[in-house]
PDB file of N, CA, C and O in Angstrom:
ATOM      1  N   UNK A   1     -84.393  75.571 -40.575  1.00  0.00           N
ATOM      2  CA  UNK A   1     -84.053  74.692 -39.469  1.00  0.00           C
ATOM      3  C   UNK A   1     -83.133  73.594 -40.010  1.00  0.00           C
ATOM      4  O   UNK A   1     -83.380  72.894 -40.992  1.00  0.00           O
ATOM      5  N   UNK A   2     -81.859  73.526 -39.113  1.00  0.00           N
ATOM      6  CA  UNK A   2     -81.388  72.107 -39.962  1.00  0.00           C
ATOM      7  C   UNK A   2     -81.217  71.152 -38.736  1.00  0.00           C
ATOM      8  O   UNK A   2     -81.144  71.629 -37.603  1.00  0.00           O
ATOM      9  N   UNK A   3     -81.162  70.015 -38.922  1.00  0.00           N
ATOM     10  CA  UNK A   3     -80.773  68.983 -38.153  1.00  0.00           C
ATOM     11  C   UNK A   3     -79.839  67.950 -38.439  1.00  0.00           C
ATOM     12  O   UNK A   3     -80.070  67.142 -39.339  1.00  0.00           O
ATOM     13  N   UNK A   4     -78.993  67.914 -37.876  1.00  0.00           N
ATOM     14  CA  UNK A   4     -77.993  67.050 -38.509  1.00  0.00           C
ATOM     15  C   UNK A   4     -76.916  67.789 -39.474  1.00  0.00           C
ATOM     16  O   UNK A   4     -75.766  67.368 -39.599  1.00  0.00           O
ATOM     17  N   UNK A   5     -77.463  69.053 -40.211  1.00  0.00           N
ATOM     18  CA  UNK A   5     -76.585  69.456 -41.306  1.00  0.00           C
ATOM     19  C   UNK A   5     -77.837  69.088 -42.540  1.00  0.00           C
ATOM     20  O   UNK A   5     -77.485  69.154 -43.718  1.00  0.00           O
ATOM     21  N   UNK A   6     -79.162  68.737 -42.237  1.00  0.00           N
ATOM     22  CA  UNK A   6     -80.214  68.620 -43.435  1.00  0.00           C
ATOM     23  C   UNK A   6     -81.108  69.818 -43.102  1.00  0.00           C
ATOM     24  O   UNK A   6     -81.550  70.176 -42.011  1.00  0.00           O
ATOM     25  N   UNK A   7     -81.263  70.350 -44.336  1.00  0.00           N
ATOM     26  CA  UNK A   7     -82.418  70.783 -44.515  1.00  0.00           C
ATOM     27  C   UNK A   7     -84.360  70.293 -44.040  1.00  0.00           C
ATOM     28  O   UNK A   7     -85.054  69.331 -44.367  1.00  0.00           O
ATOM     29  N   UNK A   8     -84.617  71.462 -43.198  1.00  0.00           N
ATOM     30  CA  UNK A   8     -85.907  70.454 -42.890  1.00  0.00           C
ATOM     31  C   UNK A   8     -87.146  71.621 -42.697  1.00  0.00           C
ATOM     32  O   UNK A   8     -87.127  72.706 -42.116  1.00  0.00           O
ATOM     33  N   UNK A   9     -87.836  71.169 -43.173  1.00  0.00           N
ATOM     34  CA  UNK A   9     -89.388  71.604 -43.021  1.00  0.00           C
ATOM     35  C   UNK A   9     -90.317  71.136 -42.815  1.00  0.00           C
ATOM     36  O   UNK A   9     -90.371  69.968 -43.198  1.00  0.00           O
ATOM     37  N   UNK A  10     -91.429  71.626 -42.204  1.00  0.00           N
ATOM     38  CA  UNK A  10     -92.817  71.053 -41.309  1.00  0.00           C
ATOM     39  C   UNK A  10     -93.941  71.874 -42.000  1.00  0.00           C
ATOM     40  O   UNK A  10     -94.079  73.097 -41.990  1.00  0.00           O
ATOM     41  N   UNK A  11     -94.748  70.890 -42.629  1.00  0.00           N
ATOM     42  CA  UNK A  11     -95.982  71.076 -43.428  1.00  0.00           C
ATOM     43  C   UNK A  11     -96.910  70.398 -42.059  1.00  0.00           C
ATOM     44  O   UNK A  11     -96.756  69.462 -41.274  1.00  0.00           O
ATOM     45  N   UNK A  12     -97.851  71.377 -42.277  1.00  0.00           N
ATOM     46  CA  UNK A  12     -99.357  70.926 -41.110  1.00  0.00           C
ATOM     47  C   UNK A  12    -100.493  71.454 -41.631  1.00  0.00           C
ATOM     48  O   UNK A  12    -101.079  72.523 -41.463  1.00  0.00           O
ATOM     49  N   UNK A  13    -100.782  70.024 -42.624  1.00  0.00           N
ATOM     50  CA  UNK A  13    -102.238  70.914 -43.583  1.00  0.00           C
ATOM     51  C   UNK A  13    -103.376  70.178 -42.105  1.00  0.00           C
ATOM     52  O   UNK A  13    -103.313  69.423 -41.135  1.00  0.00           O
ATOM     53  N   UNK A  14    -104.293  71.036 -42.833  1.00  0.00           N
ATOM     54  CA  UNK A  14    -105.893  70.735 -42.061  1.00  0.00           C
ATOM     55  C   UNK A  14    -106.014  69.558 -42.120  1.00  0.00           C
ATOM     56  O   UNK A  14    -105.096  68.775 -42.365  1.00  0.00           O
ATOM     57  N   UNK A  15    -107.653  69.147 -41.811  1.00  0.00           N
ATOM     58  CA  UNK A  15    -108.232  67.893 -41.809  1.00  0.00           C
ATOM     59  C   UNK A  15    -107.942  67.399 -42.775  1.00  0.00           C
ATOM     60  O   UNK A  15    -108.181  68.213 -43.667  1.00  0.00           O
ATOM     61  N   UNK A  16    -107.375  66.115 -43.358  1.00  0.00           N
ATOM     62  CA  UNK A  16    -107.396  65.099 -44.490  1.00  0.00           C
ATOM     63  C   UNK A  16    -108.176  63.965 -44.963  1.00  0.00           C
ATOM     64  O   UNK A  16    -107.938  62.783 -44.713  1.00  0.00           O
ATOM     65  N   UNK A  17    -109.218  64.470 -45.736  1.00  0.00           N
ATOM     66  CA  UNK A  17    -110.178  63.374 -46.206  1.00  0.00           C
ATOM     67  C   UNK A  17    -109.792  62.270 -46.966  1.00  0.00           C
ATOM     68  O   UNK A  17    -108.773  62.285 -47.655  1.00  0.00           O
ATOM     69  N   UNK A  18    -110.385  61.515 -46.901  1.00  0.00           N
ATOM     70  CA  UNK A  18    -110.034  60.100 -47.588  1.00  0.00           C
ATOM     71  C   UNK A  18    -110.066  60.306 -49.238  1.00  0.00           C
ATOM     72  O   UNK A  18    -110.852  61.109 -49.741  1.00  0.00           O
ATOM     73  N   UNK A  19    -109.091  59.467 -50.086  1.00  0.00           N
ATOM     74  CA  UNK A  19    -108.531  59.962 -51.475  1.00  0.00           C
ATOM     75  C   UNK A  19    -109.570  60.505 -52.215  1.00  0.00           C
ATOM     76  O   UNK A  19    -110.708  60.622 -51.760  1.00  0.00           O
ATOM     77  N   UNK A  20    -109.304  60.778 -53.115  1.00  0.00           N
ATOM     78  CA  UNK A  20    -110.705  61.837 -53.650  1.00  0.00           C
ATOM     79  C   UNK A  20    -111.340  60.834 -54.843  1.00  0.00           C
ATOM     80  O   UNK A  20    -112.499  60.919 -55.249  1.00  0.00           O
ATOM     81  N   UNK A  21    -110.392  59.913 -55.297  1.00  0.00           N
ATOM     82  CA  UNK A  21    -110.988  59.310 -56.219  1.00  0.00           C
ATOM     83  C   UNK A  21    -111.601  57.799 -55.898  1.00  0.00           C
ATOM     84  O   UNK A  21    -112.679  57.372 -56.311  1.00  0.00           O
ATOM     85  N   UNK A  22    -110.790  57.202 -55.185  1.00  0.00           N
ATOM     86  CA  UNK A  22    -111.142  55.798 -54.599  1.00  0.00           C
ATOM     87  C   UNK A  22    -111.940  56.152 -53.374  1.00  0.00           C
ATOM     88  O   UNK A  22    -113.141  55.884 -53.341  1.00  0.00           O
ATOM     89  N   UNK A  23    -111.381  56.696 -52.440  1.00  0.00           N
ATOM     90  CA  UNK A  23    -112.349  57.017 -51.480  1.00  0.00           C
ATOM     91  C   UNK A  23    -111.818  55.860 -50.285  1.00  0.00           C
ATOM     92  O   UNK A  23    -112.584  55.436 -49.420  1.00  0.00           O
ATOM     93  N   UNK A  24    -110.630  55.509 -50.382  1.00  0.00           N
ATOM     94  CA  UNK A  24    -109.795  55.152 -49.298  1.00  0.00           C
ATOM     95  C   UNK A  24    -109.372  55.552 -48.758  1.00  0.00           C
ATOM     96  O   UNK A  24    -108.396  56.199 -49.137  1.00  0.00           O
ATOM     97  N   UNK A  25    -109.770  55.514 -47.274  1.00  0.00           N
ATOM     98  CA  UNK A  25    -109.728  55.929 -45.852  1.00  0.00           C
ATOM     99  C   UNK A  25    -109.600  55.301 -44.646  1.00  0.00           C
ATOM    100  O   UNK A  25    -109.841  54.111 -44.445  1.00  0.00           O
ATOM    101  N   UNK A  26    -109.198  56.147 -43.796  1.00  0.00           N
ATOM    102  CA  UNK A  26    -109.651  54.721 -41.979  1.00  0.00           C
ATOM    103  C   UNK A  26    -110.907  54.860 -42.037  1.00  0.00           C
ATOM    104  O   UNK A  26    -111.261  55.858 -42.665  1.00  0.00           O
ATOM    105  N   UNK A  27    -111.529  54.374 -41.711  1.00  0.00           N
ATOM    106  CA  UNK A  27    -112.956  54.114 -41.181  1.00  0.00           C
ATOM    107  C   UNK A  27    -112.976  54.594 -39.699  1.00  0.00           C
ATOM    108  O   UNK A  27    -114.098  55.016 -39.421  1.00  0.00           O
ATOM    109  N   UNK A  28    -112.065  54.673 -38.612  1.00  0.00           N
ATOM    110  CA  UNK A  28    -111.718  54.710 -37.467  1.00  0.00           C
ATOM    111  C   UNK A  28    -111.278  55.981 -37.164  1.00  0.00           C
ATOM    112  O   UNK A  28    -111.252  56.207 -35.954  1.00  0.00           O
ATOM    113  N   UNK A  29    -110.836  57.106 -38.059  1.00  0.00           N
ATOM    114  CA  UNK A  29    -110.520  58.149 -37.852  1.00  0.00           C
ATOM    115  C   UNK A  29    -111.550  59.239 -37.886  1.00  0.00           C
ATOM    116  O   UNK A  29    -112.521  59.265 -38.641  1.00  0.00           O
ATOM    117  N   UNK A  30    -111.202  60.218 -36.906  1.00  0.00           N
ATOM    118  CA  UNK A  30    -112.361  60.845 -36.317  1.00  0.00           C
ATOM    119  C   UNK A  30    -113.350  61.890 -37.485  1.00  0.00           C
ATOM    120  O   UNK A  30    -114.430  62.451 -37.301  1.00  0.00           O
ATOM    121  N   UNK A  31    -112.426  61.844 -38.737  1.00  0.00           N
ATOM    122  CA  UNK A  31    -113.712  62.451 -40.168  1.00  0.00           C
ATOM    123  C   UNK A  31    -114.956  61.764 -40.494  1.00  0.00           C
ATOM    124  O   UNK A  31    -116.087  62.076 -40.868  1.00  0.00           O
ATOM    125  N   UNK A  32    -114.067  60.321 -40.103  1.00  0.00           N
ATOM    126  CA  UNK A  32    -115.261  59.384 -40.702  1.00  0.00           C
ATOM    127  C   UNK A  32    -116.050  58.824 -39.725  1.00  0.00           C
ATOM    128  O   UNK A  32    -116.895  58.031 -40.141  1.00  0.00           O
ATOM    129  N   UNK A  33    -116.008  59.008 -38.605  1.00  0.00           N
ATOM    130  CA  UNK A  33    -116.675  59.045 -37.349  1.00  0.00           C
ATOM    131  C   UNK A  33    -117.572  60.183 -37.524  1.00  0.00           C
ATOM    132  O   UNK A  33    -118.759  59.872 -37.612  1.00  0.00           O
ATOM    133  N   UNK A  34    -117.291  61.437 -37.596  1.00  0.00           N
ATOM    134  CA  UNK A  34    -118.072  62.811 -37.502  1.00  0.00           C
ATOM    135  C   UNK A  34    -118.915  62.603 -38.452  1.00  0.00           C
ATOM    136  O   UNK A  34    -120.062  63.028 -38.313  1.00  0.00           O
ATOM    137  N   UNK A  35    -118.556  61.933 -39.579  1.00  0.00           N
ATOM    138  CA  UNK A  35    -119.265  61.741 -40.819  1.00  0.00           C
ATOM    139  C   UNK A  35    -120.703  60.927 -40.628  1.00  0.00           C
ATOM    140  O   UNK A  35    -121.868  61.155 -40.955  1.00  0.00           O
ATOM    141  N   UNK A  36    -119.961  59.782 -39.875  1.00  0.00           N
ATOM    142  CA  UNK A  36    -121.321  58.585 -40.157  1.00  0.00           C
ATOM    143  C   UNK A  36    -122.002  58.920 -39.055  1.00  0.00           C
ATOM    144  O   UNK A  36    -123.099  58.374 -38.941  1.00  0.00           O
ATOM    145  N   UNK A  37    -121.525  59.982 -37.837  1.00  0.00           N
ATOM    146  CA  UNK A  37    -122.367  60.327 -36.585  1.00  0.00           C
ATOM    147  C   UNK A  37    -123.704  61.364 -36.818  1.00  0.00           C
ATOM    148  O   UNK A  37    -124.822  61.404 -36.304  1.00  0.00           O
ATOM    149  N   UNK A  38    -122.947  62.260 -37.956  1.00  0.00           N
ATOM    150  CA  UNK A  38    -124.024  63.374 -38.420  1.00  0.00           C
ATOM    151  C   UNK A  38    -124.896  62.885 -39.270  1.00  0.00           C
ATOM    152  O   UNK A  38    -125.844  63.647 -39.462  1.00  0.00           O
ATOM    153  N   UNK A  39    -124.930  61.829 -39.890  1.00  0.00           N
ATOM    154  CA  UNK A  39    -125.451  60.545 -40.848  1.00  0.00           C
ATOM    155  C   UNK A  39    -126.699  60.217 -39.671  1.00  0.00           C
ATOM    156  O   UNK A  39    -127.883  60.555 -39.660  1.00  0.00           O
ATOM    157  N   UNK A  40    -126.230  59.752 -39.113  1.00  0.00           N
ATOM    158  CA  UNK A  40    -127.037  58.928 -37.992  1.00  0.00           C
ATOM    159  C   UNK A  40    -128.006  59.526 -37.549  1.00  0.00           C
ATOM    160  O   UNK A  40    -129.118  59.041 -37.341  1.00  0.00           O
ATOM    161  N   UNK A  41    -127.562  60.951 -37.316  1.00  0.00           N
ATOM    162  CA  UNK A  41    -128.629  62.029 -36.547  1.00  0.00           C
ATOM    163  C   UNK A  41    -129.606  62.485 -37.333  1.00  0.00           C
ATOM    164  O   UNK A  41    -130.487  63.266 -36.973  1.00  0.00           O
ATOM    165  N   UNK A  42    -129.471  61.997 -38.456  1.00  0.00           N
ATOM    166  CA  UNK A  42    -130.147  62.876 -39.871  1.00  0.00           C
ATOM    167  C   UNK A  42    -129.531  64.143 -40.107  1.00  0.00           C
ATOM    168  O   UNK A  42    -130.083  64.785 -41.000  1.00  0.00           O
ATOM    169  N   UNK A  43    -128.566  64.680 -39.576  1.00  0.00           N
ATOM    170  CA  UNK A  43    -127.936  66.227 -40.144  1.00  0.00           C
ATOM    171  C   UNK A  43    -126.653  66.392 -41.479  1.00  0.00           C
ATOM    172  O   UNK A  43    -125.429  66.474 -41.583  1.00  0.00           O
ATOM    173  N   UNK A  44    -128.121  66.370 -42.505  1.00  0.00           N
ATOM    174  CA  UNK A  44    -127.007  66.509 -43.795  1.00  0.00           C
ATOM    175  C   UNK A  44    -126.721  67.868 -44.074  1.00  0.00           C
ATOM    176  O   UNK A  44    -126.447  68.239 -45.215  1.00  0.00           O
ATOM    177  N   UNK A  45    -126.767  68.632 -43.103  1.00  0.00           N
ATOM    178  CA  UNK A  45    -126.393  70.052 -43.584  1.00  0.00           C
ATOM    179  C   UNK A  45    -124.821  70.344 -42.572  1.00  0.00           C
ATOM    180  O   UNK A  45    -124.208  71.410 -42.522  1.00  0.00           O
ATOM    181  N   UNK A  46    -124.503  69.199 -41.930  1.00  0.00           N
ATOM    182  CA  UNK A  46    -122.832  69.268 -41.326  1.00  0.00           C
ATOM    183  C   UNK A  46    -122.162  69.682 -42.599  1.00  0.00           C
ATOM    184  O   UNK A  46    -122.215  69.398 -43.795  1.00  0.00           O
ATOM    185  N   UNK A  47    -121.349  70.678 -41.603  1.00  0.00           N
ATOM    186  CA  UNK A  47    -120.322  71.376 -42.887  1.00  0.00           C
ATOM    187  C   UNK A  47    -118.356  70.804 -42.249  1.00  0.00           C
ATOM    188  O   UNK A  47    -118.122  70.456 -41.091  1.00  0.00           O
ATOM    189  N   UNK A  48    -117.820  70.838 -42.813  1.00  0.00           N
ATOM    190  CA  UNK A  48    -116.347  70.588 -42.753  1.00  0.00           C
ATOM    191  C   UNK A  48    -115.652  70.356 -43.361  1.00  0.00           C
ATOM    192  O   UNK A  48    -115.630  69.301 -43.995  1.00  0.00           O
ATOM    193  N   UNK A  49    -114.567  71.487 -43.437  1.00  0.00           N
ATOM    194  CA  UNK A  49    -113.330  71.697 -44.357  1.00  0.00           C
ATOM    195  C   UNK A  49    -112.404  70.470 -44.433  1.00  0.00           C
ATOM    196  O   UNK A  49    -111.806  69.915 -43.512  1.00  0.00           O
ATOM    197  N   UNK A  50    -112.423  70.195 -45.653  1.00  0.00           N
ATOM    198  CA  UNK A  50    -111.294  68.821 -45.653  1.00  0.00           C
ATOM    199  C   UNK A  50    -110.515  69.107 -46.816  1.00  0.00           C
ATOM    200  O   UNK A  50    -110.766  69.918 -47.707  1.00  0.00           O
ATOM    201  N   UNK A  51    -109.640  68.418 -46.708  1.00  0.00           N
ATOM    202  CA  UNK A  51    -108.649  68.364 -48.481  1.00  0.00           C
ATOM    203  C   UNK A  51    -108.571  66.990 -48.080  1.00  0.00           C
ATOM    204  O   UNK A  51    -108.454  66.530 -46.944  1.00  0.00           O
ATOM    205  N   UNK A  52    -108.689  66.136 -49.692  1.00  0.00           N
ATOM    206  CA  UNK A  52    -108.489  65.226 -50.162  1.00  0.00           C
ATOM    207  C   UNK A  52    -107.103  64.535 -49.844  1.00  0.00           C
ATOM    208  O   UNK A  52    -106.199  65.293 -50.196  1.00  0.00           O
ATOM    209  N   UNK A  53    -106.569  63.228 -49.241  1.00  0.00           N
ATOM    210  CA  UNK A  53    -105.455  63.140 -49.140  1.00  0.00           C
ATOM    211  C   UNK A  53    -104.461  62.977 -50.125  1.00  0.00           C
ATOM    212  O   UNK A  53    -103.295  63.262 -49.856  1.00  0.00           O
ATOM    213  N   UNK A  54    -104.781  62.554 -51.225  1.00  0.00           N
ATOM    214  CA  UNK A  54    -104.083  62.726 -52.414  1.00  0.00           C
ATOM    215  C   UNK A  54    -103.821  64.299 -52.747  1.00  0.00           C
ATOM    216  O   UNK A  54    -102.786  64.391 -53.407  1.00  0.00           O
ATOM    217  N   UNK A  55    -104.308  65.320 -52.550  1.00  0.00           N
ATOM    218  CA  UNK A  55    -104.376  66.468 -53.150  1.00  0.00           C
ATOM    219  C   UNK A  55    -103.245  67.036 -51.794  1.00  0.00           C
ATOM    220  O   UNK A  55    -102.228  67.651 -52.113  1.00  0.00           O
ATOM    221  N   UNK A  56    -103.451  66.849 -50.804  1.00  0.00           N
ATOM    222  CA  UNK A  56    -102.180  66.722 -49.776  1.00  0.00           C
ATOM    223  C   UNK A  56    -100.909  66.081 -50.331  1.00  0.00           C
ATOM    224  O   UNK A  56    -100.034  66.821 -50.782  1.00  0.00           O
ATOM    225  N   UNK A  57    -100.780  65.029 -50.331  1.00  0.00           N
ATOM    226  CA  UNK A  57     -99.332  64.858 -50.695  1.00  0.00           C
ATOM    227  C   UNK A  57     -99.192  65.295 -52.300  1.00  0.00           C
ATOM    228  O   UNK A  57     -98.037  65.651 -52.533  1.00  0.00           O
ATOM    229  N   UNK A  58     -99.672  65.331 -52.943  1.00  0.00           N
ATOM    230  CA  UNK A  58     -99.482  65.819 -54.076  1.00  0.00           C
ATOM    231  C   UNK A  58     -99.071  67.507 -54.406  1.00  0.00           C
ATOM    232  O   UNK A  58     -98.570  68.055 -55.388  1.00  0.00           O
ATOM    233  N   UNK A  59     -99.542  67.999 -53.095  1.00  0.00           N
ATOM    234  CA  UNK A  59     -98.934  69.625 -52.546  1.00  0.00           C
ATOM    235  C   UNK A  59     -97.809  69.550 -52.030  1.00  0.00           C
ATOM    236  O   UNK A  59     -97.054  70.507 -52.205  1.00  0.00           O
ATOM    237  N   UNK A  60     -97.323  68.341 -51.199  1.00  0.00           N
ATOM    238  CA  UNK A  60     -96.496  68.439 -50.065  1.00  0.00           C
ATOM    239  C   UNK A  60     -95.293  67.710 -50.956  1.00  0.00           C
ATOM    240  O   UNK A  60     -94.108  67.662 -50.627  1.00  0.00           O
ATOM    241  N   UNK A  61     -95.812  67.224 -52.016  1.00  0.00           N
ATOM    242  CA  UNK A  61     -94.646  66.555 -52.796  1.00  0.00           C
ATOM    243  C   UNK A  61     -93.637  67.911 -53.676  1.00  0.00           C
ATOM    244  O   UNK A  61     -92.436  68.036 -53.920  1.00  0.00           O
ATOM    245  N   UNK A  62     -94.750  68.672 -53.924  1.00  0.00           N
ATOM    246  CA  UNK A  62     -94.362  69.984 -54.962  1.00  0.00           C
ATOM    247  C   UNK A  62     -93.839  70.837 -54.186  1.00  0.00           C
ATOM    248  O   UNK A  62     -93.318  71.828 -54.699  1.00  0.00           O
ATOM    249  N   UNK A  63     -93.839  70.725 -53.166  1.00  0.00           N
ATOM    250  CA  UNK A  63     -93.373  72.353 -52.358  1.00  0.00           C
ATOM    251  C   UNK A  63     -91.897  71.405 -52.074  1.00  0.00           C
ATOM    252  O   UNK A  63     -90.804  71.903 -52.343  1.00  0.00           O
ATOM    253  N   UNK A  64     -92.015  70.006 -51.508  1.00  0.00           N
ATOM    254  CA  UNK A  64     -90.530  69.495 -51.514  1.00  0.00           C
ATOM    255  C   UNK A  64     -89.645  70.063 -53.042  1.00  0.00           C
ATOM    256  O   UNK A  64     -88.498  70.485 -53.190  1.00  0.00           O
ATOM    257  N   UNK A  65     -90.438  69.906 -53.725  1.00  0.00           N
ATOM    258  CA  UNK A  65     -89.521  69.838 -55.079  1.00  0.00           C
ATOM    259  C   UNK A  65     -89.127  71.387 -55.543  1.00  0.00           C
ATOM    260  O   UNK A  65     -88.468  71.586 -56.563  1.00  0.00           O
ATOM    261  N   UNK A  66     -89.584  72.426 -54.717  1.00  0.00           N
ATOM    262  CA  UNK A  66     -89.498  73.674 -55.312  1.00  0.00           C
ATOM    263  C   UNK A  66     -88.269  73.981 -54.591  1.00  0.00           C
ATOM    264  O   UNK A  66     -87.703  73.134 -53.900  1.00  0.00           O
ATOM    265  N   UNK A  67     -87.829  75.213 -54.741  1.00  0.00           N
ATOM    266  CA  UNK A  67     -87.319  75.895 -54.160  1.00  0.00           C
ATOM    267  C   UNK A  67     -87.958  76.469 -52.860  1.00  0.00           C
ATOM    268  O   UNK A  67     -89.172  76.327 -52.717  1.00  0.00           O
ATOM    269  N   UNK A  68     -87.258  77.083 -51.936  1.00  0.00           N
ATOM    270  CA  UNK A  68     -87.910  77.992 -50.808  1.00  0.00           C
ATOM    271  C   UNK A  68     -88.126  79.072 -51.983  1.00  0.00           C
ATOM    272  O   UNK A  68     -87.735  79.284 -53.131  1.00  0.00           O
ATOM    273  N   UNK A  69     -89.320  79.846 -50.630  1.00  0.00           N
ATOM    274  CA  UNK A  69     -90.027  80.970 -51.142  1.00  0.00           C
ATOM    275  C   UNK A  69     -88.853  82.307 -50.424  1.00  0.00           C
ATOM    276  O   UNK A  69     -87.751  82.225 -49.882  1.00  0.00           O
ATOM    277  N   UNK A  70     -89.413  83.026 -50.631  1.00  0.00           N
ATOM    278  CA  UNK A  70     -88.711  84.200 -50.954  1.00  0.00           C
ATOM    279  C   UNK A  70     -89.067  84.835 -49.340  1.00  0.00           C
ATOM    280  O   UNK A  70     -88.266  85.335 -48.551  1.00  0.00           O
ATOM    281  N   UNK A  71     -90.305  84.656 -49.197  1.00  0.00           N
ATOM    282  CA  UNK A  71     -90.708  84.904 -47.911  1.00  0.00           C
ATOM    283  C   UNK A  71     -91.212  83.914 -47.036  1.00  0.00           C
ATOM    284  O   UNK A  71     -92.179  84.036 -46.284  1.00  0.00           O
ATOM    285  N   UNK A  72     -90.264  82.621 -47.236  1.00  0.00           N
ATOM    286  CA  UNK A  72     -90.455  81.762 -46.219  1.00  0.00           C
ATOM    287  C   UNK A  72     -90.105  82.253 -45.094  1.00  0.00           C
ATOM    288  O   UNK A  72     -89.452  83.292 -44.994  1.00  0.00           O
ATOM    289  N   UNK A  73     -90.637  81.324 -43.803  1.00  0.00           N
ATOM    290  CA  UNK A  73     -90.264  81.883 -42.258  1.00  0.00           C
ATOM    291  C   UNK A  73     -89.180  80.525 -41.811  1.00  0.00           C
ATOM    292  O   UNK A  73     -89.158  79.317 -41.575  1.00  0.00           O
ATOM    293  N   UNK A  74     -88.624  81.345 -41.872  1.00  0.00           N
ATOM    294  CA  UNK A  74     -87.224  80.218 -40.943  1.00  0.00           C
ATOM    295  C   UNK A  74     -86.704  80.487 -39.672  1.00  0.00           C
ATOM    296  O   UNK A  74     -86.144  81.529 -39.332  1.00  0.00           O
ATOM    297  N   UNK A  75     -86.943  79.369 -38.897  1.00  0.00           N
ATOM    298  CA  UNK A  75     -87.240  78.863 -37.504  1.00  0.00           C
ATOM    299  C   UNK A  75     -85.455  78.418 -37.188  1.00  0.00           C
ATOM    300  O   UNK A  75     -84.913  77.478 -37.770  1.00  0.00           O
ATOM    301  N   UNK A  76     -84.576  79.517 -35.921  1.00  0.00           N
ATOM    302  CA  UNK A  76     -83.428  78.910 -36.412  1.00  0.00           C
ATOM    303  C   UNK A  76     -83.611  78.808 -34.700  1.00  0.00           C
ATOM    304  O   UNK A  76     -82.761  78.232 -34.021  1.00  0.00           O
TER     305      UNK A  76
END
């Protein structure tokens, strides 16, 4: 896809948990809502897929820096 004459691509990872090491997050966003709600209820057996937000841009930084794939899908 280009726009303008740039190169452009659209990354849409899953849910994004708060950093993996500090553990900075919104408080206001709906993980950490689901979080402290299933807390509340007593249900520590809630399950949900998250990636770390550091481990997100730290993907989204590397795939900027690569080359396209071979079997990327391009949206023209």
């Amino acid at each position: 896809m280009d726009f303008e004459g740039l190169p452009v691509a659209i990354y849409r990872p899953a849910m994004i948990a708060d950093h993996s090491t500090r553990g900075a997050g919104n408080p206001d966003d709906f993980v950490n809502r689901y979080l402290v709600g299933c807390a509340d209820l007593g249900r520590d057996d809630a399950i949900l897929d998250m990636t770390p937000v550091d481990f997100v841009a730290a993907a989204i930084a590397a795939l900027i820096a690569s080359a396209p794939h071979a079997n990327a899908t391009i949206i023209s």
